[in-house]
C-alpha positions in Angstrom: -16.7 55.9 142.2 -18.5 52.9 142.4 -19.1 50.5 139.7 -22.2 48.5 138.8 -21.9 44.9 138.9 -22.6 44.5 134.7 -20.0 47.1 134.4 -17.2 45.0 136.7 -18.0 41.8 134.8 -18.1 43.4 131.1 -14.5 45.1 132.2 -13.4 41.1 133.1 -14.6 40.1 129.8 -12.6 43.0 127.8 -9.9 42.3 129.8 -10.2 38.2 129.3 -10.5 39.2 125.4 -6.8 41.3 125.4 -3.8 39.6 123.5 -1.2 38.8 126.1 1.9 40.7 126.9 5.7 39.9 125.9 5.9 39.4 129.4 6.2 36.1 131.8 5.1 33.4 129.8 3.3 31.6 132.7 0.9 35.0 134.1 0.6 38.4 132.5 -0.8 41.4 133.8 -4.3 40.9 131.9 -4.7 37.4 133.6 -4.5 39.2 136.9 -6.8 41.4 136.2 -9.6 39.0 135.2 -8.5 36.9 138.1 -9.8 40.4 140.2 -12.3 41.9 138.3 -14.0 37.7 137.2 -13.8 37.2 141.1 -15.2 40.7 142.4 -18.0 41.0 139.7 -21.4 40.6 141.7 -19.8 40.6 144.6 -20.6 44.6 145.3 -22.4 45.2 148.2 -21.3 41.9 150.4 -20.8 41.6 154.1 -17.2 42.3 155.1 -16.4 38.9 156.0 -17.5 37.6 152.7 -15.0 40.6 151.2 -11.9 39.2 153.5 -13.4 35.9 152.3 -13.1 37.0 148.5 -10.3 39.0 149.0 -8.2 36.1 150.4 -9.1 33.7 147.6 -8.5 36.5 145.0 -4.7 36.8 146.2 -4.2 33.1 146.8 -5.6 32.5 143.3 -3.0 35.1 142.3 -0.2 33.8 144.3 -1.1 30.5 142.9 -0.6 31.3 139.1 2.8 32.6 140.0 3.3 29.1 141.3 3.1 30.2 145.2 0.5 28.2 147.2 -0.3 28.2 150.7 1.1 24.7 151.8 4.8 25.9 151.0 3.9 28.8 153.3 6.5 27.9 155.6 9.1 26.7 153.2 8.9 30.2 151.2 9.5 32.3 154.3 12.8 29.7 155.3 13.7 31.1 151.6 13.5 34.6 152.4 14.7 34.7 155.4 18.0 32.6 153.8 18.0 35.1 150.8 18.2 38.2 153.2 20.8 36.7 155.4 22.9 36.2 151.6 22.0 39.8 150.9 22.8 41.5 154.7 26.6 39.4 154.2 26.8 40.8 150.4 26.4 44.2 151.9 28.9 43.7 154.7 31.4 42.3 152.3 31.3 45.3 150.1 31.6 47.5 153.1 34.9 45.3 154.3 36.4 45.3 150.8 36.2 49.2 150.5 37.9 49.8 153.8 40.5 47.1 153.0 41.1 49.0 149.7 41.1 52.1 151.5 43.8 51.0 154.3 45.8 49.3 151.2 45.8 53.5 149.7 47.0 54.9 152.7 49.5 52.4 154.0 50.8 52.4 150.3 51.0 56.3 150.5 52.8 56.7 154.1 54.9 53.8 152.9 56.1 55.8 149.5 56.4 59.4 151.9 58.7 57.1 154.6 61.2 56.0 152.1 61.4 59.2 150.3 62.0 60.7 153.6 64.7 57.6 154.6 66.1 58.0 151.0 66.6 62.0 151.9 67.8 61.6 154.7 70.2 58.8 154.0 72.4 61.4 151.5 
């Protein structure tokens, strides 16, 4: 269901006129939306290139109020790719720790079933 033009760019003015959210401080979800619907207003029946065109500003412009900009590109993947290396060696920890538990359990029960069996044996 297509919408007209007016009716995109009256939605971004209801949306601009909303009280903001107890959310982030810095962006709320109304300020996204009249990022989208300000930026696609008029813009209805473009070429396709213009739309990749619009549609790439719209998400930079988005990226950029959560303080994300294209230079640090680079820099922000580095971060990532750092933060899932932390989280793959979280997981394997946790994996180690429960089999050492686990080991700790059964060598403490053979060791408690040997000397009851020494301790029977021995009288």
């Amino acid at each position: 269901m297509a919408k007209t033009p007016s009716e995109m760019r009256s939605r971004a003015s209801a949306v601009a006129d909303r009280k903001p959210s107890r959310g982030s401080p810095g962006v709320d979800a109304e300020e996204i939306e009249t990022f989208v619907y300000g930026d696609w207003a008029g813009k209805h029946e473009i070429p396709f290139a213009t739309l990749d065109e619009t549609m790439v500003k719209t998400v930079a412009r988005i990226l950029a109020s959560f303080g994300i900009y294209d230079e640090d590109r680079k820099e922000m993947r580095a971060d990532f790719q750092q933060i899932r290396r932390w989280r793959n060696g979280i997981e394997e920890a946790k994996s180690y720790t429960l089999k050492a538990v686990i080991t700790l359990i059964v060598a403490g029960f053979v060791g408690t079933v040997w000397l009851g069996v020494k301790t029977m044996l021995g009288k």
